[in-house]
C-alpha positions as CSV (number, residue, x, y, z in Angstrom):
1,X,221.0,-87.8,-172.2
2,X,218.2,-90.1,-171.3
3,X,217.2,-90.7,-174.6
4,X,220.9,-92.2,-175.6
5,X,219.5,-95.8,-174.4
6,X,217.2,-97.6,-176.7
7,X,216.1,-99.2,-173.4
8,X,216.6,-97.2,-171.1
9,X,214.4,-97.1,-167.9
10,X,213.8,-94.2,-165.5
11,X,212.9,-96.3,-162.9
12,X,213.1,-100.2,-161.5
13,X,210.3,-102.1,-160.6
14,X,209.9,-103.5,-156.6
15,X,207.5,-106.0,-156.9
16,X,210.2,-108.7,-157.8
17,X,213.9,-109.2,-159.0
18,X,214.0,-108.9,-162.6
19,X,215.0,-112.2,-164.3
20,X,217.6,-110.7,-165.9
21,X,219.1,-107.3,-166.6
22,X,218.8,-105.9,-170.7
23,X,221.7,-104.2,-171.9
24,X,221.6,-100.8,-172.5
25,X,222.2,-100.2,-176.2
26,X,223.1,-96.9,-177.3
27,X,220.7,-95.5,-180.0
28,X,222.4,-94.1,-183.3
29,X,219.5,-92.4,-184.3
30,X,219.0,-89.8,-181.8
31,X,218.9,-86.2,-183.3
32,X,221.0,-84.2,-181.9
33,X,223.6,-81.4,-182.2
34,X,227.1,-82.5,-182.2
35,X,228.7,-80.3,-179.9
36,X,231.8,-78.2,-180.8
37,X,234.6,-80.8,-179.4
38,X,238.3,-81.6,-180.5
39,X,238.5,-84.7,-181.9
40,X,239.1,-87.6,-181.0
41,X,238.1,-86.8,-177.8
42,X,239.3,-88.5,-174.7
43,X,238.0,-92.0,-173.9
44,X,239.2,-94.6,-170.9
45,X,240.4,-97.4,-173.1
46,X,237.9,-100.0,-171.2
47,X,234.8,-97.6,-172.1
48,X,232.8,-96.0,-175.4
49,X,232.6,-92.5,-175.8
50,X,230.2,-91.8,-179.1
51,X,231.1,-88.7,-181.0
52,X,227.7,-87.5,-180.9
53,X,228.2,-87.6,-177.3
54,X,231.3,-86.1,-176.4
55,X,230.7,-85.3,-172.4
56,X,229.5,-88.8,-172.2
57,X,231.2,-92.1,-171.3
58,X,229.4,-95.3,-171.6
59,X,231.4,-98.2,-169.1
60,X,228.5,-100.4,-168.7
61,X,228.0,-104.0,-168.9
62,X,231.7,-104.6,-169.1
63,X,232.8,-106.3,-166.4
64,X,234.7,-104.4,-164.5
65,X,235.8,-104.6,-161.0
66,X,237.4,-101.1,-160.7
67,X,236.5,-97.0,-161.7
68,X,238.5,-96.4,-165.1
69,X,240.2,-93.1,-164.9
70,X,237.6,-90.3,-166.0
71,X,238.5,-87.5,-168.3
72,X,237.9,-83.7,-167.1
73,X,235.4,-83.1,-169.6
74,X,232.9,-86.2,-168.9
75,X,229.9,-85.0,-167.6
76,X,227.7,-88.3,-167.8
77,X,229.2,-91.3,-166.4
78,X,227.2,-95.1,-166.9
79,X,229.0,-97.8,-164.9
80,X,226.2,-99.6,-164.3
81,X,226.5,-104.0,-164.6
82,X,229.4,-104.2,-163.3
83,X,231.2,-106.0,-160.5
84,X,232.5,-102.5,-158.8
85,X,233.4,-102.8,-155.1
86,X,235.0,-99.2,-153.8
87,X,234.9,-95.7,-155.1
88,X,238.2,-94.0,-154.5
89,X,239.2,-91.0,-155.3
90,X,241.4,-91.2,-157.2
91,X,239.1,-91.7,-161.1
92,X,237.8,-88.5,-160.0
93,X,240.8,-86.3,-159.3
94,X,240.4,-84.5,-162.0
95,X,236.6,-84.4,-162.7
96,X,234.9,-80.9,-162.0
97,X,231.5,-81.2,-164.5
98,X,230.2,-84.4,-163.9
99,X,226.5,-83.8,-163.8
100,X,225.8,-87.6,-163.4
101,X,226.7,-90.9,-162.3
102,X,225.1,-94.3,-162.7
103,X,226.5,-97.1,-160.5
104,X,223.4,-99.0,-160.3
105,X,223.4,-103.1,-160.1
106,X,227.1,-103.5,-158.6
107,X,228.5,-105.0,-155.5
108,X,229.5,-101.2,-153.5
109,X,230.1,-101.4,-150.1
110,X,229.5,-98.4,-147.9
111,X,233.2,-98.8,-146.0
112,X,234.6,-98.9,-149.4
113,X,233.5,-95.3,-150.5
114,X,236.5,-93.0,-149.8
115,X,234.8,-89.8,-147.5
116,X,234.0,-86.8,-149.5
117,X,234.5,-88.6,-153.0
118,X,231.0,-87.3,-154.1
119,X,230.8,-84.1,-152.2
120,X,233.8,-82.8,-154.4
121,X,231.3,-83.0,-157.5
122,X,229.8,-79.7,-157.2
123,X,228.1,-80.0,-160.9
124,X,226.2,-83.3,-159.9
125,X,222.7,-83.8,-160.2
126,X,221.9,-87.3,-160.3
127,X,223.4,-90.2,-158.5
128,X,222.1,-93.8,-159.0
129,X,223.3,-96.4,-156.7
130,X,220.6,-98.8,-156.4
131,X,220.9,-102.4,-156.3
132,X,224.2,-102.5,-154.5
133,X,225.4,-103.3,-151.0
134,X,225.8,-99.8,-149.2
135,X,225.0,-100.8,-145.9
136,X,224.6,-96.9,-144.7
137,X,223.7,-93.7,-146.1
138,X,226.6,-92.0,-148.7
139,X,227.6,-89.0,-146.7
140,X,228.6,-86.6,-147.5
141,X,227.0,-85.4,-150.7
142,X,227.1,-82.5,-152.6
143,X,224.3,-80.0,-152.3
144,X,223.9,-79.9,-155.8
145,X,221.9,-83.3,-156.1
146,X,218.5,-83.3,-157.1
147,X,217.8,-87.1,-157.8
148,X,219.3,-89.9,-155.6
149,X,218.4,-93.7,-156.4
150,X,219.5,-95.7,-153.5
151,X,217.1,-98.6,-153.5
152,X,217.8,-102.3,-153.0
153,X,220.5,-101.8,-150.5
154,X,220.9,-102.6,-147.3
155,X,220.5,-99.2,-145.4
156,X,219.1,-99.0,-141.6
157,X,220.1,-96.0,-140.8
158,X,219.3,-92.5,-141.7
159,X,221.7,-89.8,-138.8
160,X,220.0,-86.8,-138.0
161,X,222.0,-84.7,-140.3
162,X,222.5,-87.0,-143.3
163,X,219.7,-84.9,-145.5
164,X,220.1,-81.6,-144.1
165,X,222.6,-80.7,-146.9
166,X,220.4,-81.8,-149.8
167,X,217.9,-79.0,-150.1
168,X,218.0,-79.2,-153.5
169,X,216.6,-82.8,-154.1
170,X,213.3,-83.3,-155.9
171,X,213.5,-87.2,-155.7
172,X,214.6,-89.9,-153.1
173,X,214.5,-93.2,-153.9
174,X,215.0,-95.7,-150.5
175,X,212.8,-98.7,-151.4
176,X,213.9,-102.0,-150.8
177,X,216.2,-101.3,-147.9
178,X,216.3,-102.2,-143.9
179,X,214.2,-98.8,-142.9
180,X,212.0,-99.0,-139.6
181,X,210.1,-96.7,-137.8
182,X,213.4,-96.0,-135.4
183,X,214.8,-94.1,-138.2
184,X,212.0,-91.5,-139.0
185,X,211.8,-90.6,-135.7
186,X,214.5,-87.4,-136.1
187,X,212.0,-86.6,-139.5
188,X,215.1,-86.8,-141.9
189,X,212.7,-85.6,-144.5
190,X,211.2,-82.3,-143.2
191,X,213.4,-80.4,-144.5
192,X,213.6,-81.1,-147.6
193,X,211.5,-78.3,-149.3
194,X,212.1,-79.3,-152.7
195,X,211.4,-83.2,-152.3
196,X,208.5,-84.0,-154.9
197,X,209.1,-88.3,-155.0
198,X,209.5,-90.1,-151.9
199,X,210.2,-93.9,-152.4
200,X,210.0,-95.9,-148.9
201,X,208.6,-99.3,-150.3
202,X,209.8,-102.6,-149.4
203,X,210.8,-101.4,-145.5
204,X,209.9,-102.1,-142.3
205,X,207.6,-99.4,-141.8
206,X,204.2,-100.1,-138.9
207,X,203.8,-96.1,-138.7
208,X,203.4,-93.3,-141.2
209,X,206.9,-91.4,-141.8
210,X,205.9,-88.1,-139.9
211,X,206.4,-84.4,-140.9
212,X,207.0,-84.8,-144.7
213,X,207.6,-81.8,-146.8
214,X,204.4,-79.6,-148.0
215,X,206.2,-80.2,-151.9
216,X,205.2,-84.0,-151.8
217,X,203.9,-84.5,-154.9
218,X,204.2,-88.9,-155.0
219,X,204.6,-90.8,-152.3
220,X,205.3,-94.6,-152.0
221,X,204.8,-97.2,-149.1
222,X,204.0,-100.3,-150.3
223,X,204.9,-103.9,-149.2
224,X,204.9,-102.1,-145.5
225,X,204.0,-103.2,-142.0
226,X,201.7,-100.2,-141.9
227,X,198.2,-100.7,-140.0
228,X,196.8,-96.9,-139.8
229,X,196.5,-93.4,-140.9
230,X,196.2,-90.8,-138.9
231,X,193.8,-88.4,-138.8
232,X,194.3,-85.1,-140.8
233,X,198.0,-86.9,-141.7
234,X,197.3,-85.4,-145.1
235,X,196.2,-81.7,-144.2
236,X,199.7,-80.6,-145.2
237,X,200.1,-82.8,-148.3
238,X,198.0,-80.7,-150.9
239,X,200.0,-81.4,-154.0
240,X,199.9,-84.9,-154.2
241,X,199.4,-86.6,-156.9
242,X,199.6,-90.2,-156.2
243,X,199.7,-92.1,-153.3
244,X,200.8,-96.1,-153.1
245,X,200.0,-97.9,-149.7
246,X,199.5,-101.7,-150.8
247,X,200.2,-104.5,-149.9
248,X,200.0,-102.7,-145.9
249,X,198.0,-103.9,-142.9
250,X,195.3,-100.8,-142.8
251,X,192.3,-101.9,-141.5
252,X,190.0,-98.8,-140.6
253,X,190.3,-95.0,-142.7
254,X,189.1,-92.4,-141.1
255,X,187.1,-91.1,-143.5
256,X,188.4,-87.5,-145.0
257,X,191.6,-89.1,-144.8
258,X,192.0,-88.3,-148.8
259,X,190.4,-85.0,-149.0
260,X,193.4,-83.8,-151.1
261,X,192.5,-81.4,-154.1
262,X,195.0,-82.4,-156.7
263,X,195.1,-86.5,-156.2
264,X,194.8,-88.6,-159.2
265,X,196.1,-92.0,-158.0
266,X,195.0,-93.6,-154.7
267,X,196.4,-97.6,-154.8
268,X,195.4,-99.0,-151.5
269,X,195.3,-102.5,-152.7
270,X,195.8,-105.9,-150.7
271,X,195.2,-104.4,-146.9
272,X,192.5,-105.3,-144.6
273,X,189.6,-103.2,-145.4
274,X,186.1,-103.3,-144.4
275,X,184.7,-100.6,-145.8
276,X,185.4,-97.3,-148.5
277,X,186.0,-94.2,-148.0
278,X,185.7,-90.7,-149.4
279,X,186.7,-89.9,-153.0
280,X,188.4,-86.5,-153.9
281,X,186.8,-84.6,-156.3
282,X,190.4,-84.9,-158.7
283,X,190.8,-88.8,-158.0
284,X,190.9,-90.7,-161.5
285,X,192.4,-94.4,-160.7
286,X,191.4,-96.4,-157.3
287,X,192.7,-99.7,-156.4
288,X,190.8,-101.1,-153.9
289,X,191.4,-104.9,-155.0
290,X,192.1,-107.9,-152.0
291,X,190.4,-106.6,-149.2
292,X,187.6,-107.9,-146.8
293,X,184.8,-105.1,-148.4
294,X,181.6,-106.8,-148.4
295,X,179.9,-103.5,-150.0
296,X,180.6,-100.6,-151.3
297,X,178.9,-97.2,-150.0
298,X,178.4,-95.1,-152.8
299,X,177.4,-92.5,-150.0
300,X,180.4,-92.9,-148.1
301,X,182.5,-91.9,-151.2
302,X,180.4,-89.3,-152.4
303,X,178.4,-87.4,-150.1
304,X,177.1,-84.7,-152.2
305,X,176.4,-84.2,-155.9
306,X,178.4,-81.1,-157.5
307,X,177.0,-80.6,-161.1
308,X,179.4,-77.5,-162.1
309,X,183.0,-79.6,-159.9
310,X,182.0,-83.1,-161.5
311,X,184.4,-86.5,-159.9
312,X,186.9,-87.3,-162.3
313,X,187.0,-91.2,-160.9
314,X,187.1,-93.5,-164.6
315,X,188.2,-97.0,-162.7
316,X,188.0,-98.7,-159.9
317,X,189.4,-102.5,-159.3
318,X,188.1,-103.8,-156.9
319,X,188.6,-107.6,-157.4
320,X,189.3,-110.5,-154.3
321,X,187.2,-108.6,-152.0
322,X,183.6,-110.2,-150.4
323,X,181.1,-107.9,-152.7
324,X,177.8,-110.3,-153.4
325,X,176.2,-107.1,-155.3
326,X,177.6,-104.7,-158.0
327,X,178.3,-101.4,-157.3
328,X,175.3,-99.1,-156.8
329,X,173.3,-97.4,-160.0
330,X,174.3,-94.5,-157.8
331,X,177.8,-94.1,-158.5
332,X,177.1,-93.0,-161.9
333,X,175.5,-89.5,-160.8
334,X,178.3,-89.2,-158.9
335,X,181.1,-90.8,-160.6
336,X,179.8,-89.2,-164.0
337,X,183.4,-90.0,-166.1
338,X,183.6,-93.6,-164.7
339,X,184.2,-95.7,-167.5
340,X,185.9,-99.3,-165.8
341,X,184.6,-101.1,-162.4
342,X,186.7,-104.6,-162.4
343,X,185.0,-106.8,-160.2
344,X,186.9,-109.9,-160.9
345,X,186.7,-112.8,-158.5
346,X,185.5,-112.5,-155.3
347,X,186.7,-114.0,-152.0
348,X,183.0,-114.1,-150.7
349,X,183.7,-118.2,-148.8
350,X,186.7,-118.8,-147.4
351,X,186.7,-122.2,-149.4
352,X,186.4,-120.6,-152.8
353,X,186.2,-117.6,-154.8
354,X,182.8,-117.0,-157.0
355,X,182.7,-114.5,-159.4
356,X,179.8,-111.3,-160.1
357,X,177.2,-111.7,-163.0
358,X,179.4,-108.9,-164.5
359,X,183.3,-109.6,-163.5
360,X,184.2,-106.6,-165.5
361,X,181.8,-103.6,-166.1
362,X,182.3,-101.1,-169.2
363,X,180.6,-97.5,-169.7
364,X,179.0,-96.7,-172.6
365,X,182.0,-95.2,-174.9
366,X,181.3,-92.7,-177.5
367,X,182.3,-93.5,-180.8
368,X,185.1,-91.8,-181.3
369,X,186.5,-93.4,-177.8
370,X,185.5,-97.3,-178.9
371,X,187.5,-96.6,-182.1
372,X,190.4,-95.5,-180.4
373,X,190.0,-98.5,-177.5
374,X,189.4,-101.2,-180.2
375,X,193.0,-99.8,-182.1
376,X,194.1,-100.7,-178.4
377,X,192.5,-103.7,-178.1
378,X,190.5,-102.5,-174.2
379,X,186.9,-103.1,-175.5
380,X,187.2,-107.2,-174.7
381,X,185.2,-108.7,-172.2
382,X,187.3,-111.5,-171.7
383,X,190.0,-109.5,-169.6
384,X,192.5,-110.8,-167.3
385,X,194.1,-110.2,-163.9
386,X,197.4,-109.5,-165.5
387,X,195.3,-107.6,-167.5
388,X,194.5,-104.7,-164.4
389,X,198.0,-105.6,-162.4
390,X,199.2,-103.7,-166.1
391,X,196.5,-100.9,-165.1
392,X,198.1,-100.9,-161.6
393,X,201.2,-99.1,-163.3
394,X,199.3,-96.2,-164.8
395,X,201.8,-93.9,-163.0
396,X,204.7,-96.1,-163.3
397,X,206.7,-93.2,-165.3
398,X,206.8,-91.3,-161.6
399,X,207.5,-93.9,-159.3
400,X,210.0,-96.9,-158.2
């Protein structure tokens, strides 16, 4: 179903507002079976329903300021860009399949969601409502979820027993909403056994969110109020795979903090740091960049030389920091695979920024990988800070 949109994204981006919003245009050319369906097949008058698509029903980008009746057989329903204000029950009287629901980038209030509307959906799976006006969070809801979008809201409130009937979600998306540290304190998440993405970026976090879920897989906090970590936070976290903390107020790591076995991303960009820390053996992409590290301790991040369990690191950015020096010959016994250290400008005077010898250094690449960078057009010198805020989204498929 994902693949119906030409443009269609998986996720939104938190750093900023987009300019403006890109259609969604339904793509012709997908392959796919044409289900077995009586023709034609039931359509509100104000929406599309493709043939190819039969349990679909496309309402977006229309202007519309109420819920069209729904057919029985819909099982994917797009009403996103729209000016929508309630969700009565009535459109969905007769809908028992609906597997998913898009009301992203509307103007939904939470007082104006009829009680139980979405807990009568047993079938549903997905439920975007991000980028609307929900003040609190939509309870009830049916256990059947697995992904629910609720970012750019206004939410500041989480009750003890809003979560407790979701054990089948995978992803929560809260980012961009009113959350502080009040709200975590009744651990809404720990029971959530399945939870693999947790979005809480753009909030009013100053503490960690305690006793998350041992299924963690990605987990996002940046543009927080968060100054520490505590020690051994992480012991129970052993499946994750990327972690976001920029744009946060950490100061000191302890320094096992990220002993974690299966970590490939660790962004803790644009915080207060004075010094590194140590590197997983898994860790592939560090951001480090717009701190106050005047050196980095190749020791401190590698302690010990394993030749037969290698570190995977292959790029570290590590620009608007106070480095005077490049980073230690060192690193590459330890950091065998590293292939990209962007130094970039350096905030060594408060005045000005100056710049290393080497602003951007590049491994040796074998042939085979320059061909392959030059067909991507990575082996120039001359590269850009837009050029690495790009690199900062090499997970961006998993998160936002």
């Amino acid at each position: 179903v994902f693949c119906q949109y030409e443009d269609y994204d998986f996720e939104d981006e938190y750093n900023e507002e987009p300019d403006h919003q890109h259609p969604y245009y339904f793509n012709s050319n997908t392959q796919a079976e044409v289900p077995r369906f009586p023709f034609p097949v039931e359509c509100a008058r104000e929406c599309f329903c493709p043939p190819a698509f039969p349990l679909s029903m496309y309402c977006d980008h229309r202007e519309l300021k109420t819920i069209p009746n729904i057919p029985s057989h819909v099982q994917q329903l797009y009403l996103q860009n729209n000016y929508i204000e309630a969700v009565p029950t009535g459109p969905f009287t007769n809908v028992t399949f609906l597997r998913e629901i898009n009301f992203s980038h509307n103007k939904i209030k939470s007082h104006m969601i009829d009680h139980g509307v979405f807990a009568k959906l047993s079938n549903l799976v997905q439920l975007h409502l991000q980028h609307n006006e929900l003040e609190e969070f939509p309870f009830p809801l049916p256990s059947s979820l697995e992904r629910l979008l609720l970012g750019f809201n206004k939410i500041s409130q989480l009750s003890g027993n809003t979560l407790e009937g979701l054990p089948n979600i995978t992803m929560l998306d809260l980012c961009n909403n009113f959350l502080d540290d009040s709200v975590l304190k009744g651990k809404p998440f720990a029971n959530m056994k399945n939870l693999m993405q947790l979005n809480l970026c753009n909030n009013r976090l100053q503490t960690m969110p305690p006793d998350l879920p041992s299924s963690l897989m990605h987990l996002s906090l940046e543009n927080n109020s968060i100054s520490y970590i505590p020690e051994n936070y992480f012991k129970r976290l052993q499946k994750l795979i990327a972690l976001r903390m920029s744009y946060n107020n950490l100061q000191n790591i302890p320094h096992n903090t990220f002993n974690l076995p299966n970590l490939l991303e660790l962004n803790l960009g644009h915080n207060k740091l004075k010094q590194v820390f140590y590197i997983p053996r898994s860790l592939q992409h560090l951001y480090i960049e717009d701190n106050d590290i005047e050196i980095i301790n190749v020791t401190l991040m590698c302690p010990s030389i394993d030749p037969m369990n290698t570190n995977q690191l292959t790029y570290i950015r590590a620009d608007k920091n106070k480095l005077t020096i490049p980073i230690s010959t060192y690193a590459f016994f330890c950091f065998p695979h590293i292939r990209t250290i962007y130094y970039g400008e350096q905030n060594v005077n408060a005045s000005k920024s100056t710049q290393l010898r080497i602003p951007v250094f590049r491994r040796f690449l074998t042939p085979e990988e320059y061909d392959e960078a030059e067909d991507n057009h990575e082996t120039h010198d001359q590269e850009t800070e837009e050029d690495h805020e790009a690199d900062d989204n090499y997970f961006h498929r998993y998160f936002q």
